[in-house]
N, C-alpha and C positions, 0 to 999 in steps of 0.2 A: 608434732605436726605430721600428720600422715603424708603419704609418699605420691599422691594424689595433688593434694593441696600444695604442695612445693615445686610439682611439676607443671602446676598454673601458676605459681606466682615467678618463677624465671620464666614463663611467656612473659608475663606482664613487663618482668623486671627489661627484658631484652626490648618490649615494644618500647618502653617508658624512656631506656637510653639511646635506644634509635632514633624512635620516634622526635627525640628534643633534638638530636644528628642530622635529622631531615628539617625539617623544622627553619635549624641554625643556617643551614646550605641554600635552604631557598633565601631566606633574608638576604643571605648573602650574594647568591645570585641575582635576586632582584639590584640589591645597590649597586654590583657591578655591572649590572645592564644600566641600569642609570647613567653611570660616570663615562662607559662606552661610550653610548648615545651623545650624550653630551662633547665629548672631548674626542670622539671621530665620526661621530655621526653616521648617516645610513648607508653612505659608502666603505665606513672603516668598518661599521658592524657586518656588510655583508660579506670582506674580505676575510674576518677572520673566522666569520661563520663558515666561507667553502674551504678554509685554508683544514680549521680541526676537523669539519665532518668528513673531507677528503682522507685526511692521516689514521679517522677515528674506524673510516670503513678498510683501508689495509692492514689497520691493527687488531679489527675482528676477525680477518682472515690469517692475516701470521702468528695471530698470539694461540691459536690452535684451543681456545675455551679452554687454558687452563685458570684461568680465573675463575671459574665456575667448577671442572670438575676435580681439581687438585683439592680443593674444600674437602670432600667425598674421603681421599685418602689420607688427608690429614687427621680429618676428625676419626677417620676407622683409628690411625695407629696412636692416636691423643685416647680411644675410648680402652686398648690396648692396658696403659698404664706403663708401655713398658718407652725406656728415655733411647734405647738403641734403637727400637723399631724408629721410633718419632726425629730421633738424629738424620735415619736412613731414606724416610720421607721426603723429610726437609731440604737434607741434601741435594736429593734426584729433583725436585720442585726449581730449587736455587738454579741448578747445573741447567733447565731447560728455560725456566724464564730469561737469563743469560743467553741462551743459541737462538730462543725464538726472539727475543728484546733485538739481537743483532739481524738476524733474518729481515726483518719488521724494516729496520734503518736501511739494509742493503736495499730492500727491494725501492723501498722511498725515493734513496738515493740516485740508482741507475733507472727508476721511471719518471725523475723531476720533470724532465721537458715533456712530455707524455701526460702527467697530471696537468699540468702548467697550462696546456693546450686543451684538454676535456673539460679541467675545471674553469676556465675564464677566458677561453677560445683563443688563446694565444701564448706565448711564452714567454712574460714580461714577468712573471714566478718560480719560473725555475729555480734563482738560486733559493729565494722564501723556500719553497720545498727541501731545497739540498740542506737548509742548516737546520731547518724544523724535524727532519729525518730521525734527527739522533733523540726526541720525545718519546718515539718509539720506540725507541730503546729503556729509557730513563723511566717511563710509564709502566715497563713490563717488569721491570724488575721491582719499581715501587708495589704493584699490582701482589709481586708474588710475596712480598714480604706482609701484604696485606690479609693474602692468602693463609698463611701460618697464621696470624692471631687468630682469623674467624675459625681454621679448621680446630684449634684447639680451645677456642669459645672466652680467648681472651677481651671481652667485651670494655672495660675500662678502656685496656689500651686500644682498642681499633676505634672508637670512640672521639679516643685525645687525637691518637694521628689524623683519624677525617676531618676532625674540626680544624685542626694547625696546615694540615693542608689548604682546606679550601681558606681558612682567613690569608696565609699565606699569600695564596695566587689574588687575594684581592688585593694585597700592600705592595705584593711585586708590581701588579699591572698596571694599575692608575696612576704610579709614579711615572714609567715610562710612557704611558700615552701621555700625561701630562705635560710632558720633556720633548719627545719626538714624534708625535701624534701618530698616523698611520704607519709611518718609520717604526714605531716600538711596537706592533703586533708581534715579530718574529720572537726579539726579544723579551716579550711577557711570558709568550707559550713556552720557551727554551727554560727560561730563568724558573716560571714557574713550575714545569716539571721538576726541576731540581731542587725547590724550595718541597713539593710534595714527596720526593726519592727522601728526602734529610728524614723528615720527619715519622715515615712511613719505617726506616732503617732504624730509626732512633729506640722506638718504640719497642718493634721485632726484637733489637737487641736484647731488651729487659730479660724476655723469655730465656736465655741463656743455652740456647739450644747449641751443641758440641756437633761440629763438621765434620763428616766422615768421609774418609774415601770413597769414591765411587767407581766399583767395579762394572765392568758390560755386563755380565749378568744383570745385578742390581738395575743397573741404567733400564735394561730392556725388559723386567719382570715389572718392575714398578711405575719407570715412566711410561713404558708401553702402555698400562690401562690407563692413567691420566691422557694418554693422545686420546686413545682410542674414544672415549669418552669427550673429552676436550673436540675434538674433531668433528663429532657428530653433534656438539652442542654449538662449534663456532657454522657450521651448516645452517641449521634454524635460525640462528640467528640471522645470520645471509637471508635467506626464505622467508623470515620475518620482513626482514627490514625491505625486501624484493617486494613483497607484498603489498605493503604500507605506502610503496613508492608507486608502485601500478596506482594503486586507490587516489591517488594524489592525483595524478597526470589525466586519471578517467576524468574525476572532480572535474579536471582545468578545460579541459579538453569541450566535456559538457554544458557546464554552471557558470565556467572564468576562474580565474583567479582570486576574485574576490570571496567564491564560496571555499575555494581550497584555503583561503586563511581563517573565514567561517570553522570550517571544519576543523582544524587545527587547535583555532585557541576553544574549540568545544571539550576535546578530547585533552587538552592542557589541563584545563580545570579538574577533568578527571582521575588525569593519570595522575595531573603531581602533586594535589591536596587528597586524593584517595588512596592513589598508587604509595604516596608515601606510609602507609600504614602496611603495604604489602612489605616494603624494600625494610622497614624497622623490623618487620618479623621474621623476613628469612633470613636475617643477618645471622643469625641462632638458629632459626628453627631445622634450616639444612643442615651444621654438622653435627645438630644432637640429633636427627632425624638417622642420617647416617651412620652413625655410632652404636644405631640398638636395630639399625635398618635389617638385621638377620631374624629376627625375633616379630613374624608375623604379628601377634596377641598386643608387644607393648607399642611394636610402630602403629598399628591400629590406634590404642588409647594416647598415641599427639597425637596422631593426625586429626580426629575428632575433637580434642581438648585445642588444637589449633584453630582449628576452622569454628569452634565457638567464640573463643577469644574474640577471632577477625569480624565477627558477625557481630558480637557485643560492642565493639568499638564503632564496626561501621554503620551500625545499622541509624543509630541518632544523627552523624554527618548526611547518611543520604537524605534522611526522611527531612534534615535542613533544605538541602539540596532541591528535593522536589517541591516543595514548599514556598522556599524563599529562592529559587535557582536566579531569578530579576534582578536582583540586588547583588546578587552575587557575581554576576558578570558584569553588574553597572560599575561597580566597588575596582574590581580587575582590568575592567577593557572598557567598554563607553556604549551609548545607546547605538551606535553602529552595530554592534555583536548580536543584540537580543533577537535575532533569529535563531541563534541554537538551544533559544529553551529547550523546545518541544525533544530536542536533540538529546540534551543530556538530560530531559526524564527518561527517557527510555534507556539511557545509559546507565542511570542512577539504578532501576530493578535491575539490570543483568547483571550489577556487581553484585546483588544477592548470590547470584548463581555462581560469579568467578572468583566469590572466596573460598567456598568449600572447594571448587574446583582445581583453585590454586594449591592450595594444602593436599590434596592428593596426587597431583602432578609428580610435586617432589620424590614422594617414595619409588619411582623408578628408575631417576637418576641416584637416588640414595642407596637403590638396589644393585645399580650397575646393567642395568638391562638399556644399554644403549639403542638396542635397535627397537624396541618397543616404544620406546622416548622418541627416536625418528619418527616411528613413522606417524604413532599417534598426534604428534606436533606437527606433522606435513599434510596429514588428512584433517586437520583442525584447521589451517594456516589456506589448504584449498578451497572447504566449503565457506568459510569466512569471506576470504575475497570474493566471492562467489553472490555471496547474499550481501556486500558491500556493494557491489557492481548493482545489481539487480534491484535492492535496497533504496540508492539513488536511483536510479531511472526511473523507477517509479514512485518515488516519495521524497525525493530531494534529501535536504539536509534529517529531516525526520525520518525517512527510510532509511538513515544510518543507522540512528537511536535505534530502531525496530532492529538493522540486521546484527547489532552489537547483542542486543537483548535475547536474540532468536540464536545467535552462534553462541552462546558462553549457557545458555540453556540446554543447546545439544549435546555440549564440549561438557559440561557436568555428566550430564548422562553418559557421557563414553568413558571418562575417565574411572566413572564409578564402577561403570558394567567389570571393563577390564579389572581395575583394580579387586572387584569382588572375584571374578573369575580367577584371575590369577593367585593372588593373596591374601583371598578369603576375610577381605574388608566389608565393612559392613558400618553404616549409619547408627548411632547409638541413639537410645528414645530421647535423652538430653538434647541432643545437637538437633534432631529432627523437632523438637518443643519450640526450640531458639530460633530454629529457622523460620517454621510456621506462624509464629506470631510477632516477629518481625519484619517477617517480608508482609505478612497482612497487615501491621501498620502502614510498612511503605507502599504498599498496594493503595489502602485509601491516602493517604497524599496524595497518589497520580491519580487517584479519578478526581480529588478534590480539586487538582490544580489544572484538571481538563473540561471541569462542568463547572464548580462554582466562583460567582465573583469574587473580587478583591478581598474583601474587607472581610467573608464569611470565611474563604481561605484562611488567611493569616488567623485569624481568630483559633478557627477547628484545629488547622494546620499545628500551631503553636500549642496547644492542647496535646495533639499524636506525637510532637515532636518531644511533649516533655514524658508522655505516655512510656514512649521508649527509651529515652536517656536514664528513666527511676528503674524501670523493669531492667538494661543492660546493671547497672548500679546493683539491682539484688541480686543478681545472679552472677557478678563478677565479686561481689562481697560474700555468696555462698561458698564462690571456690578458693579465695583469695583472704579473705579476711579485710577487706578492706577499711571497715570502721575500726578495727582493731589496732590494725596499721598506722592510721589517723591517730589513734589512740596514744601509743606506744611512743609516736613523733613529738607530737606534743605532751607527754608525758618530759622526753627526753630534754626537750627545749627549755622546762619550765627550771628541770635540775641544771641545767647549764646555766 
């Protein structure tokens, strides 16, 4: 097997066991919204809704993005090979998830009455905050141990722990709501932190990684670039989510409320049946990305063998999407929604644009070039809100679709410019073939789905939709072996 073909089939292998990861987590999220709903209803749901996103935005600021950049360091001293380097890591990771996990709680802690009163206009939560505090603690430290398996690409076990997690917090939670209804919120979020810490601990163990001393050198050589890093990643994130929140309020401000929950379950659909084929690839793609991220030539051939992958997979969901996007939202939410067609076709092409875009992103945090990762993500994060603002006011809910489509078109192009300038990246004739004739599949879907009727639609529609599911299939069977694969399976089944 060449050294090509293996390098596409652990994409695959990594979307294939994420992907059923994400998959599992929605199912499961969906039935724990169910049992919610049901057994507290739209007051219990909105309580514990402000209770986590209140805790979940002091944990984006104290946990200093080492969730994200400690990945970067572990996978460098996992690509190493050496068990002292990867001990020395590990250790510095543990030592900080530990001060920031406690950080996270104190601050919780001594701002209860403060949350208490921002979040629900008065202080009748305080103590809910004081004992939900110590989540933050219990999450950061599950977080880091989660951190080690991805940075060293132990994919089985991160796998087990996410799924035993999330089933976990569904067995913890519905008992006690069942038992003490809006009483047992505190007690779901606490207990089920520590049902995910067990598991997340349990797993890490396996790896057998040896604790080392931690010198103030060491401390400040190694954890110093994970802050540094970590820091300017929990910032964007802030900026993101700043962002997201203006666009919200403009929404409400303008349209009501009713188009800000429009808007929302539009970009639901998107993120978490789309998005979830993002979060299945960069479970992998970041710490092998990182591991060879010094070596111009081979970070070039993933990142190109990435962004086909992503393209091959998504390109048959969108061209669904534009297509059938009716049924899709009827299936999900009710005839009250179908104002955000128009919304998420325009959504569906930019995902063209924000896969490659996503795949090359990476390599600058993979690089270590923090401030280029700033700023490029801040000047993306401005003109965005920008042409969202601009977007609605003049096209309502479709002038989102439009300025979704028009920003992740620019935001390709910049990431490429740079990336070509800086590290001499460059499109290969493969990935630019994949692109162009499947974004021109999904191209005629959205004119189909803007000019012709019903019935011509579904018909033609159904036709491009299989157009590109058989063309993704040959060309994910040229680099993969896919009927082979098939083959070798049922081969294997028939001797069993």
């Amino acid at each position: 097997m060449t050294e090509e073909k293996t390098s596409y089939r652990q994409i695959m292998k990594a979307t294939s066991i994420f992907g059923g990861v994400q998959v599992f987590n929605i199912i499961i999220s969906v039935v724990k919204s169910k049992f919610v709903a049901v057994l507290l209803g739209p007051a219990g749901m909105g309580i514990a809704g402000l209770l986590t996103s209140t805790t979940n935005f002091i944990g984006t600021i104290t946990n200093l993005g080492l969730n994200t950049s400690a990945v970067r360091n572990i996978a460098g001293a996992n690509a190493t090979g050496d068990d002292k380097k990867i001990s020395e890591v590990a250790s510095v990771l543990r030592r900080l998830v530990w001060l920031t996990g406690i950080i996270g709680t104190l601050v919780t802690l001594v701002l209860s009455p403060l949350l208490s009163e921002l979040t629900f206009g008065n202080r009748d939560y305080t103590v809910a905050f004081m004992w939900i505090s110590v989540t933050l603690f219990l999450t950061q430290i599950s977080n880091g141990q989660l951190v080690v398996l991805q940075g060293m690409r132990k994919l089985q076990f991160l796998a087990k722990a996410n799924l035993a997690g999330t089933t976990a917090s569904l067995f913890i939670s519905v008992p006690l709501y069942y038992v003490w209804g809006i009483d047992g919120i505190v007690p779901a979020l606490i207990f089920s932190s520590f049902g995910t810490l067990f598991f997340s601990w349990f797993f890490a163990s396996k790896l057998k990684i040896t604790s080392v001393r931690i010198n103030k050198s060491l401390l400040l050589s190694e954890g110093g670039d994970m802050i540094r890093m970590g820091f300017i990643l929990s910032i964007n994130s802030l900026i993101a989510v700043g962002t997201s929140y203006i666009v919200r309020i403009f929404i409400s401000r303008v349209g009501g409320i009713e188009q800000v929950g429009l808007y929302n379950a539009g970009f639901t659909i998107i993120n978490t049946y789309v998005g979830m084929v993002f979060t299945a690839m960069s479970t992998d793609y970041f710490p092998r990305l990182s591991g060879i991220a010094h070596d111009n030539n081979i970070a070039r051939n993933i990142i190109n063998q990435q962004a086909e992958v992503a393209l091959l997979i998504l390109a048959p969901i969108l061209t669904v999407f534009l297509v059938f996007i009716n049924f899709v939202v009827l299936l999900f939410y009710s005839s009250r929604f179908v104002a955000v067609d128009s919304m998420i076709h325009w959504a569906a092409l930019g995902i063209f644009f924000k896969a490659p875009s996503w795949a090359i992103a990476f390599l600058f945090i993979a690089k270590g070039h923090t401030r280029l990762f700033f700023y490029n993500e801040l000047s993306a994060n401005i003109y965005m809100l920008a042409f969202n603002i601009i977007g609605y006011k003049l096209g309502g809910l479709e002038g989102l679709g439009i300025s979704f489509f028009v920003g992740y078109l620019i935001y390709l192009t910049q990431v490429y410019l740079i990336a070509r300038a800086k590290f001499g990246y460059f499109f290969t004739k493969s990935f630019q073939s994949i692109f162009l004739i499947q974004f021109l599949l999904g191209l005629s879907c959205f004119v189909g789905a803007r000019f012709l009727n019903e019935i011509v639609l579904y018909v033609a529609g159904a036709i491009v939709i299989a157009g590109s599911a058989l063309y993704s299939f040959r060309e994910l069977d040229k680099r993969i072996g896919i009927k082979n694969l098939i083959a070798d399976r049922l081969k294997k089944n028939k001797q069993i």
